[in-house]
VOZALO-378621 format. One record per residue: x, y, z of N, C-alpha, C in turn. Coordinates in steps of 0.2 Angstrom, whole numbers, plus 5000, padded with zeros to 4 digits. Example, Ala and Ser with C-alpha at 12.3 -4.5 7.8 and 13.67 -1.06 7.14 Angstrom:
5066|4972|5039|5062|4978|5039|5066|4984|5039
5064|4989|5035|5068|4995|5036|5064|5000|5039
***
This chain:
5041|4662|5338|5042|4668|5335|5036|4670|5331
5032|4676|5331|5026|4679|5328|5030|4678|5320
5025|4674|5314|5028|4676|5309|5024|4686|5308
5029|4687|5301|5028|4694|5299|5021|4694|5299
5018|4701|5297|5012|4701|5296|5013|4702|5288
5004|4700|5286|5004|4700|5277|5006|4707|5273
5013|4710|5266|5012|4713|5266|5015|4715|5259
5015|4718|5256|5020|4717|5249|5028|4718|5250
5029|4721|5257|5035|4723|5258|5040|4717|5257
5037|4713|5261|5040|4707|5263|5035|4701|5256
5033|4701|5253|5032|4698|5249|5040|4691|5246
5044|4694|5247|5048|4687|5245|5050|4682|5251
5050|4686|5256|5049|4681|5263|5044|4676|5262
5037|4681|5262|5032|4676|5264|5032|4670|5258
5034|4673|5253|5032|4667|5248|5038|4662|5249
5043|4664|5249|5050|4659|5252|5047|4652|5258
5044|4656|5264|5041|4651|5267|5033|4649|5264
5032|4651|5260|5025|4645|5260|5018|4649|5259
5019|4653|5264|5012|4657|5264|5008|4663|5261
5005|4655|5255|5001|4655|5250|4994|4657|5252
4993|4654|5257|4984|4657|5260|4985|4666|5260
4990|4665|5267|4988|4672|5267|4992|4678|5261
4995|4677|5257|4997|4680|5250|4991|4681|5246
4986|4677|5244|4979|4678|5240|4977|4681|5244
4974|4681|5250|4971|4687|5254|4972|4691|5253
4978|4694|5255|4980|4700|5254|4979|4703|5247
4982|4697|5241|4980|4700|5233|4972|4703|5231
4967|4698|5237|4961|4698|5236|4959|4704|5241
4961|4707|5244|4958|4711|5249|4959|4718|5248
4955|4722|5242|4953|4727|5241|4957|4734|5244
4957|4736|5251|4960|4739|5256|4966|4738|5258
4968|4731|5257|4975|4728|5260|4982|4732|5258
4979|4734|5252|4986|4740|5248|4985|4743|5243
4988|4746|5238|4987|4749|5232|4985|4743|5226
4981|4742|5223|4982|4739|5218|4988|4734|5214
4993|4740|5212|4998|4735|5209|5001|4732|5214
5001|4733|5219|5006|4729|5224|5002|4723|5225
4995|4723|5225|4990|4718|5227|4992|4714|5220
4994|4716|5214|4993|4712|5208|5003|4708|5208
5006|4713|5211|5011|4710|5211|5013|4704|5213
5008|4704|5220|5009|4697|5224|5005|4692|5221
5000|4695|5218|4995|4689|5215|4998|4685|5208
5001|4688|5207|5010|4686|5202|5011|4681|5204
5016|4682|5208|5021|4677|5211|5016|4670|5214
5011|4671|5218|5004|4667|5219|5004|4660|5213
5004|4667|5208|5001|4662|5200|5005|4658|5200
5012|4660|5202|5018|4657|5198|5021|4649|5200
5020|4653|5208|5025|4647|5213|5019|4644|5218
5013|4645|5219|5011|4643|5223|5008|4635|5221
5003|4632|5224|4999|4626|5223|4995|4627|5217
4992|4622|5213|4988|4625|5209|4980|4626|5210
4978|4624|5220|4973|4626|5220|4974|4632|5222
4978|4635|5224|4979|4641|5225|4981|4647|5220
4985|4645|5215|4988|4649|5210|4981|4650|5206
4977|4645|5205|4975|4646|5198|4968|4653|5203
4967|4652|5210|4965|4658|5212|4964|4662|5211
4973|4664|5213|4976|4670|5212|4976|4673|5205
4976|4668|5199|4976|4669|5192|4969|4672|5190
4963|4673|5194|4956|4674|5195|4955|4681|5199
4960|4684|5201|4959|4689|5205|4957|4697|5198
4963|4697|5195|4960|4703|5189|4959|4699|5183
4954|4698|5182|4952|4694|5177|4951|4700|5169
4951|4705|5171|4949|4711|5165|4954|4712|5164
4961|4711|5167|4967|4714|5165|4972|4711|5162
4973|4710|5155|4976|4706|5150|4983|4708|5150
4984|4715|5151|4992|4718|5150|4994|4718|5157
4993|4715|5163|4995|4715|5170|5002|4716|5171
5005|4718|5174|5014|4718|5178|5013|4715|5180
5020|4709|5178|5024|4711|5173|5020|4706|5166
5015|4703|5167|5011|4698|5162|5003|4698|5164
4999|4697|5161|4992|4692|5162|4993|4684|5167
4988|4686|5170|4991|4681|5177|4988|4674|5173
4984|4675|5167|4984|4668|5164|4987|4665|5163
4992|4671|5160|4997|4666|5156|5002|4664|5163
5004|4668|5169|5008|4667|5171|5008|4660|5176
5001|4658|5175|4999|4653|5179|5000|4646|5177
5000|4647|5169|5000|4642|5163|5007|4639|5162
5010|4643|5165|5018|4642|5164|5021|4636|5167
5019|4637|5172|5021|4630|5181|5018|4624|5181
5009|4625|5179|5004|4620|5182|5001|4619|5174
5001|4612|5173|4997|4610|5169|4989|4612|5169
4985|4608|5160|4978|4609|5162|4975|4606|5168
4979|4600|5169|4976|4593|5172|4977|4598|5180
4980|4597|5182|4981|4602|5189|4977|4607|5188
4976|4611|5183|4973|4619|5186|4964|4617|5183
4964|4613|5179|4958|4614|5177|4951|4612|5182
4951|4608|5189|4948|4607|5194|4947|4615|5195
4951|4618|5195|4950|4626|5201|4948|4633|5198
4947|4632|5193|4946|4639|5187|4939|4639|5186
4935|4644|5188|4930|4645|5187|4925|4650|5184
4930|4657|5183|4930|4661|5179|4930|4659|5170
4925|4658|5168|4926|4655|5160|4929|4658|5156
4932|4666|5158|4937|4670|5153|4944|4666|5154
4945|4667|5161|4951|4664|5162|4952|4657|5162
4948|4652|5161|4947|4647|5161|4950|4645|5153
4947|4648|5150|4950|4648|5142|4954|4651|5140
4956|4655|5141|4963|4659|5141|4970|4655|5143
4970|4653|5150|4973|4648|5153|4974|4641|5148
4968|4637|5146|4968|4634|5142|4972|4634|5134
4972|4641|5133|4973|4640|5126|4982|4643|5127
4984|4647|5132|4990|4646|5135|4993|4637|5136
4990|4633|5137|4990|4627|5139|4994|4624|5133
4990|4625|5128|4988|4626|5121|4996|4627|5116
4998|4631|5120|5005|4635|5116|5010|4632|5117
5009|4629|5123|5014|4624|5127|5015|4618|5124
5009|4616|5121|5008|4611|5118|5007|4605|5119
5002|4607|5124|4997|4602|5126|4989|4602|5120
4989|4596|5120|4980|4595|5116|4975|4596|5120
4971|4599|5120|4965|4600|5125|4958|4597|5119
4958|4595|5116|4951|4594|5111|4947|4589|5115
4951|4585|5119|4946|4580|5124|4944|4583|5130
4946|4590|5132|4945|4594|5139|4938|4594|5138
4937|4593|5146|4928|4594|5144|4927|4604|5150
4921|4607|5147|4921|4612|5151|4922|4617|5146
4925|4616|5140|4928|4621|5137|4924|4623|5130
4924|4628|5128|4920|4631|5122|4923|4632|5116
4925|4627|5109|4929|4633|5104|4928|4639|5103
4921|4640|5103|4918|4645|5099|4922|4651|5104
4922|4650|5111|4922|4659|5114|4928|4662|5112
4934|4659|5108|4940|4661|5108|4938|4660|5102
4938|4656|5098|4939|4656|5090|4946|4653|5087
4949|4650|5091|4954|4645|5090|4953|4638|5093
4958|4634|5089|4957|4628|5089|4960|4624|5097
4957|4619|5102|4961|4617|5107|4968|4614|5107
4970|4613|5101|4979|4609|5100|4980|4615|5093
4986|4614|5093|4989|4618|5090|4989|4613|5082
4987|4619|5077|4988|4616|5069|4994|4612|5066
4998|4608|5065|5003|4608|5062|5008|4613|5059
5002|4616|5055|5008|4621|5053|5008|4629|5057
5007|4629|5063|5008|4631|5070|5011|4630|5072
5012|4622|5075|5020|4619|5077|5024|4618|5075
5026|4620|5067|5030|4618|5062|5036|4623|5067
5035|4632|5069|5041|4632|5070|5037|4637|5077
5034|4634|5080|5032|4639|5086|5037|4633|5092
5040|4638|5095|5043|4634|5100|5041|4637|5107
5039|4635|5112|5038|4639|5118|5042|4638|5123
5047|4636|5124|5054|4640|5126|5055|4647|5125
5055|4649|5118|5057|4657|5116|5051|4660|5113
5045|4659|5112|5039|4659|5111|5034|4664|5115
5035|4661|5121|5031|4662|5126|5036|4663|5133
5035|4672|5134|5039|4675|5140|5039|4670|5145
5045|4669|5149|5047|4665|5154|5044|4673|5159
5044|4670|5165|5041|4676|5172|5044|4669|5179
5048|4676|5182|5050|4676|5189|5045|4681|5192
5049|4679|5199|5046|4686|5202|5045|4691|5200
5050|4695|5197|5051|4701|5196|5049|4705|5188
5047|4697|5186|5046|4700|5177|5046|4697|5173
5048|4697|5167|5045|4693|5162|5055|4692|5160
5056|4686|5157|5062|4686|5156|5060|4683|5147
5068|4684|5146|5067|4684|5139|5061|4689|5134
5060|4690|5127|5058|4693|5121|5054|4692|5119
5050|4692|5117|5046|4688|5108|5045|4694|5105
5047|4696|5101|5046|4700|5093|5044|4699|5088
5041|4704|5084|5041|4700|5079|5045|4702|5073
5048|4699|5069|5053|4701|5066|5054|4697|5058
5052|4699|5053|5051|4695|5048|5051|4699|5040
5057|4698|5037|5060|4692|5034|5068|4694|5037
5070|4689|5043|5078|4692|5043|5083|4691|5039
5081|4688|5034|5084|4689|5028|5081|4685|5021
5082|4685|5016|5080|4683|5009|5083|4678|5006
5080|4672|5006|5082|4666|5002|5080|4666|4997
5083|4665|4990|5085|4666|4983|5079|4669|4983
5079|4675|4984|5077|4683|4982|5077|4682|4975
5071|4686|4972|5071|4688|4965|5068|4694|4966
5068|4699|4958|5066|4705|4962|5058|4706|4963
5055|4710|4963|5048|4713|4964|5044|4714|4957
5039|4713|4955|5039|4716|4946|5035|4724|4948
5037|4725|4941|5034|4731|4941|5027|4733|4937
5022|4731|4942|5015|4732|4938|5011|4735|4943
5006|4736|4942|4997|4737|4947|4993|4734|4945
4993|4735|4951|4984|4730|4951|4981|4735|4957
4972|4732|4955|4968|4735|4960|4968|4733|4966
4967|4740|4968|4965|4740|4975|4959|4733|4978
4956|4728|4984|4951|4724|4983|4947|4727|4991
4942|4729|4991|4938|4727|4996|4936|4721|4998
4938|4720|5006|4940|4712|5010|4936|4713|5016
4934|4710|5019|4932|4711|5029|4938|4707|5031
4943|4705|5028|4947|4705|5035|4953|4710|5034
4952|4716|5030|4957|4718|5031|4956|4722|5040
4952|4723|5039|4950|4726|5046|4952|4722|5052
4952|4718|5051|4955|4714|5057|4963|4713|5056
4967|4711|5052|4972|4710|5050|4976|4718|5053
4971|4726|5052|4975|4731|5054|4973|4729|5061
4968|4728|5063|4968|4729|5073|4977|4721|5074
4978|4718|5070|4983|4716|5074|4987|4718|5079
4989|4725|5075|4994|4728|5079|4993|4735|5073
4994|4742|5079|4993|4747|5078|4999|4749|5075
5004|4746|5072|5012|4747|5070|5011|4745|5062
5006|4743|5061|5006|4739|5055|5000|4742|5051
5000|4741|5043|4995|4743|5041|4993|4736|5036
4986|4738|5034|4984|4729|5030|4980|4733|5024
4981|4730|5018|4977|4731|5012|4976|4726|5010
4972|4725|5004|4972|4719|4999|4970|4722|4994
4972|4718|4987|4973|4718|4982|4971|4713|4975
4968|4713|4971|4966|4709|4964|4972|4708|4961
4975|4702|4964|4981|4698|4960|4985|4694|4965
4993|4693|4963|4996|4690|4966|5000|4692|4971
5001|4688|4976|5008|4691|4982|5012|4692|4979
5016|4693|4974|5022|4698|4971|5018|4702|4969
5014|4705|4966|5012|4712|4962|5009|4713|4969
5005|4712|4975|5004|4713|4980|5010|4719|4983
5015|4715|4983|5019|4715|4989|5025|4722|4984
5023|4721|4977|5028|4726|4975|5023|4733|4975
5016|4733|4975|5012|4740|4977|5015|4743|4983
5016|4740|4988|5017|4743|4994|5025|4744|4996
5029|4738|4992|5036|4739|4996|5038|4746|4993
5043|4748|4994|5047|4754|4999|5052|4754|4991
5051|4759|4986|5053|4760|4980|5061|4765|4981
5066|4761|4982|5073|4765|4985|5076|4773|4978
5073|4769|4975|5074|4776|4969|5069|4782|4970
5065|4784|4975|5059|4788|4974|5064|4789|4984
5068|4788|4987|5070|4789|4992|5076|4793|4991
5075|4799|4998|5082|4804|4997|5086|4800|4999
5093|4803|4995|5100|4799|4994|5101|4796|5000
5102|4800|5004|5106|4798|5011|5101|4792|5016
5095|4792|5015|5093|4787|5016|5092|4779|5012
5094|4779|5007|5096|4773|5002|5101|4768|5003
5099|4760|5007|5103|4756|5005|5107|4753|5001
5113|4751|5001|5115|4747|4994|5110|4742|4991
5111|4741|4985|5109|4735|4983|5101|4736|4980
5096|4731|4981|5092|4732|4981|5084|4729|4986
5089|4733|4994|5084|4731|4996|5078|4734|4998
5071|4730|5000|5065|4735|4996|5061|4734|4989
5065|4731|4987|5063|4729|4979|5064|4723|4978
5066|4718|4983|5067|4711|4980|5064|4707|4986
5060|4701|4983|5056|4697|4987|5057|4689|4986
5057|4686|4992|5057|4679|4992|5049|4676|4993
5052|4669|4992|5042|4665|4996|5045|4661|4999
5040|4662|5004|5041|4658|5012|5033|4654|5014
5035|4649|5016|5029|4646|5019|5027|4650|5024
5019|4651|5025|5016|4654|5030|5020|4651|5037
5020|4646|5039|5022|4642|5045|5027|4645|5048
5032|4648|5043|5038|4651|5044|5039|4658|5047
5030|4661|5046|5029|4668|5050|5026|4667|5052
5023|4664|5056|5017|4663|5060|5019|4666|5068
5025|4664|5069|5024|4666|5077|5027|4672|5077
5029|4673|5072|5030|4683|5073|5023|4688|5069
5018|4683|5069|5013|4685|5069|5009|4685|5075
5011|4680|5079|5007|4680|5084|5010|4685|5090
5017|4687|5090|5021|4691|5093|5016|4698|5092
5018|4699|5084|5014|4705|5084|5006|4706|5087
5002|4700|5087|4996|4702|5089|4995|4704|5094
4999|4703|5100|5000|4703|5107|5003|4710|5108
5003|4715|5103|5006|4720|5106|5012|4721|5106
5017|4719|5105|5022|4718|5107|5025|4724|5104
5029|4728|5108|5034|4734|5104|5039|4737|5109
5043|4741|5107|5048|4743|5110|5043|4751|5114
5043|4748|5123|5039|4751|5128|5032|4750|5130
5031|4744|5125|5026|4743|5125|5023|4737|5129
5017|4738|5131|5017|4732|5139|5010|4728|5132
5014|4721|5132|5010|4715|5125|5005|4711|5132
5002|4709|5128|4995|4703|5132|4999|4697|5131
4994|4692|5132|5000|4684|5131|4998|4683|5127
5000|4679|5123|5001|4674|5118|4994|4671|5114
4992|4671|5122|4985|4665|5120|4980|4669|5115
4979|4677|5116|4975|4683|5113|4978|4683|5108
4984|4683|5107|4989|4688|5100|4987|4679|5094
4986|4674|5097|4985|4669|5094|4978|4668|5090
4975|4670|5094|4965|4670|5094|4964|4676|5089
4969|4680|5089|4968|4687|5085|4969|4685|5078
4975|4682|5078|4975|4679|5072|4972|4674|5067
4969|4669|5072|4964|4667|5070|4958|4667|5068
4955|4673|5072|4948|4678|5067|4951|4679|5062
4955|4683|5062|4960|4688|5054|4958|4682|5048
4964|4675|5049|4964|4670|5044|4957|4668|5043
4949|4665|5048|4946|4664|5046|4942|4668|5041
4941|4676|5043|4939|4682|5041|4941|4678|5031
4949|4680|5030|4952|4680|5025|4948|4671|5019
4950|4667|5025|4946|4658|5020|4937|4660|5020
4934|4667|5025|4926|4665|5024|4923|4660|5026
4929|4656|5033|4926|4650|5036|4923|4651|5043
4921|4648|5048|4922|4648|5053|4927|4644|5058
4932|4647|5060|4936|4640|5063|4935|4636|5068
4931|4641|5073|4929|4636|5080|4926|4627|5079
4922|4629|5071|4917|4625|5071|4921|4620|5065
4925|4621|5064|4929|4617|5060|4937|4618|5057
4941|4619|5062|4949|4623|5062|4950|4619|5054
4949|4613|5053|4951|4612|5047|4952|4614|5039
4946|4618|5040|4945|4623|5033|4950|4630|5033
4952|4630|5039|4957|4637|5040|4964|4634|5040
4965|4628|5041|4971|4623|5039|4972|4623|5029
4967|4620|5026|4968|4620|5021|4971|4626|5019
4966|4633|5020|4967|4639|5018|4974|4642|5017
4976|4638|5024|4984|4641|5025|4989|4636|5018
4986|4631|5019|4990|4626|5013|4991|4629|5008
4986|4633|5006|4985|4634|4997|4989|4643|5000
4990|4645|5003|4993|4653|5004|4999|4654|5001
4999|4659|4996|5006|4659|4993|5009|4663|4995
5017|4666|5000|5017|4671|5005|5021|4672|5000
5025|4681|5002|5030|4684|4997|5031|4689|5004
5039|4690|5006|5042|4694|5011|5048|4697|5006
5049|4703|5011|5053|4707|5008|5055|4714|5013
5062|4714|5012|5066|4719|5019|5063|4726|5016
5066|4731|5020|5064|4740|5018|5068|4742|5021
5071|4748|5020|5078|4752|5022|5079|4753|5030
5072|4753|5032|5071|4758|5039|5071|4750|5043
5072|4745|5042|5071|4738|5047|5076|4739|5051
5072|4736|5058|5078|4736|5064|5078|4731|5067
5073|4731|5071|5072|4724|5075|5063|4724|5078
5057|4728|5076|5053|4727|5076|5050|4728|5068
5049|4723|5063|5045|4724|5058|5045|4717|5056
5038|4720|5048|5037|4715|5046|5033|4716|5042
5034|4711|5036|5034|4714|5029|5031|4707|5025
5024|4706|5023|5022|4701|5021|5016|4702|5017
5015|4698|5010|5008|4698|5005|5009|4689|5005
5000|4689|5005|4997|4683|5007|4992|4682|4999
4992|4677|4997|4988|4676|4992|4985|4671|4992
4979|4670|4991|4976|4663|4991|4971|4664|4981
4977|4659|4979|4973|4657|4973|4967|4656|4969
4965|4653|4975|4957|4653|4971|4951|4658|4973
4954|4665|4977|4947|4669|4977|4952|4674|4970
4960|4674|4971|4964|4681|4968|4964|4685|4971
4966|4685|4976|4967|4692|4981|4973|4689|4985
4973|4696|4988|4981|4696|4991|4981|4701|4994
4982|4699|5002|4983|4705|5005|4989|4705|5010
4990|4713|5013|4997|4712|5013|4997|4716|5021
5003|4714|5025|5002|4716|5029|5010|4719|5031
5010|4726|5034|5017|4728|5031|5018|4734|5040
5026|4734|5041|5025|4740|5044|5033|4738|5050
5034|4743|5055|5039|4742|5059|5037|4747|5064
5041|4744|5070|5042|4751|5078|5050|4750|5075
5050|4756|5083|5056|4759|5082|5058|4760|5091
5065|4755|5095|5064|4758|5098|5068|4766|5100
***
């Protein structure tokens, strides 16, 4: 029997039987079809195929971080360890992306040879208080054929633990260089800083229920009462949000939305991480967080002032979508 010829039509055939060669050809072959169909099968390539062959496929759009239904970095990273893929990657963007994917998983790569801290700016193994509560199970999208399965939002504080209120003072405004990175996190969000502490921070900005028309007003006092939370505790709804994530909106993987934040926190300690993730460790130890709800919260927000004691600044980063 002639098998089919190569073609996105039949894409779950061919990959059903095996044929992985002629699948990359076709993802690789310019004319062979439209674009996204060519990127669809280089998908499924990344996902199920061999790892000399996947991590290929994972090389085919190497420019294209928000690909359908993922970035073929991450979708390659998911199947095949570093040890398998790292023989076959030869692209050095995707070669470190992949890795730092690898990363999330929770593999150490600090002994991997080939690899640069510096071009990403995060560390090869993940910080402790990174894996304090990053789980890559729910963390990091699962991908079939057809898509990305399961969520990651970011979502923070979903509630308040012995809440006290907000006080009522000011303080100055503070010119910082990372606030500027903290705002590119995500375009949903806005970032300031501040001369003092994460509660007089966090009570400049929160959402004053008394100065709101009636019919928008929660009971209670929420918007004006704050808890403190270890940094560790919102970090992966930070890194959610780095990645873009929002209601209609197509996120990048993990491995970016994580390196984003780690400029942001270097920027804020004045360290450099690549060359020493340990100073950006400390930074995070000595951070005094303060969270707190706002009337309009649904299921994409997130509401945080970060203090680090010994410069007295605080800055805050605040905001919510809507699906």
């Amino acid at each position: 029997m002639t098998p089919p010829a190569v073609s996105h039509r039949d894409l779950d055939l061919l990959a059903d039987r095996g044929r992985w060669h002629d699948l990359l050809s076709f993802a690789a072959t310019a004319d062979a079809g439209p674009a996204d169909e060519r990127q669809e099968v280089a998908h499924v390539v990344a996902l199920e195929a061999p790892a000399q062959i996947a991590a290929a496929a994972a090389e085919l759009f190497p420019d294209d971080d928000k690909g359908y239904p993922g970035p073929l970095w991450e979708v390659v990273a998911q199947n095949h360890t570093w040890r398998e893929l790292s023989p076959h990657l030869t692209n050095p963007r995707t070669r470190h992306l992949v890795a730092h994917t690898r990363v999330l998983h929770g593999e150490d790569l600090r002994a991997a040879t080939g690899l640069e801290p510096q071009l990403l700016g995060a560390p090869l193994c993940l910080e402790h208080w990174e894996a304090a509560n990053w789980y890559s199970t729910v963390d990091i999208s699962d991908y079939d054929r057809t898509g990305r399965v399961g969520c990651t939002i970011w979502a923070w504080p979903s509630y308040l633990e012995d809440p006290l209120p907000l006080p009522t003072t000011t303080v100055r405004s503070a010119q910082h260089d990372a606030v500027p990175l903290l705002d590119e996190l995500s375009s949903a969000t806005r970032a300031s800083a501040f001369h003092g502490t994460a509660w007089e921070a966090a009570s400049m900005v929160a959402i004053d229920q008394a100065r709101m028309p009636r019919g928008q007003r929660w009971q209670g006092l929420r918007g004006r009462e704050g808890a403190q939370v270890p940094f560790a505790d919102v970090y992966s709804s930070l890194v959610h949000l780095a990645t873009g994530a929002g209601p209609y909106a197509r996120p990048t993987g993990q491995a970016l939305g994580r390196t984003a934040l780690w400029r942001a926190l270097a920027a804020m300690a004045d360290v450099t991480p690549a060359a020493d993730p340990h100073n950006v460790t400390v930074f995070v130890e000595r951070l005094r967080c303060v969270v707190w709800q706002e009337p309009d919260d649904e299921i994409w927000y997130l509401h945080l002032a970060m203090e680090d004691p010994e410069q007295g600044i605080a800055w805050v980063l605040t905001g919510n979508d809507f699906d």
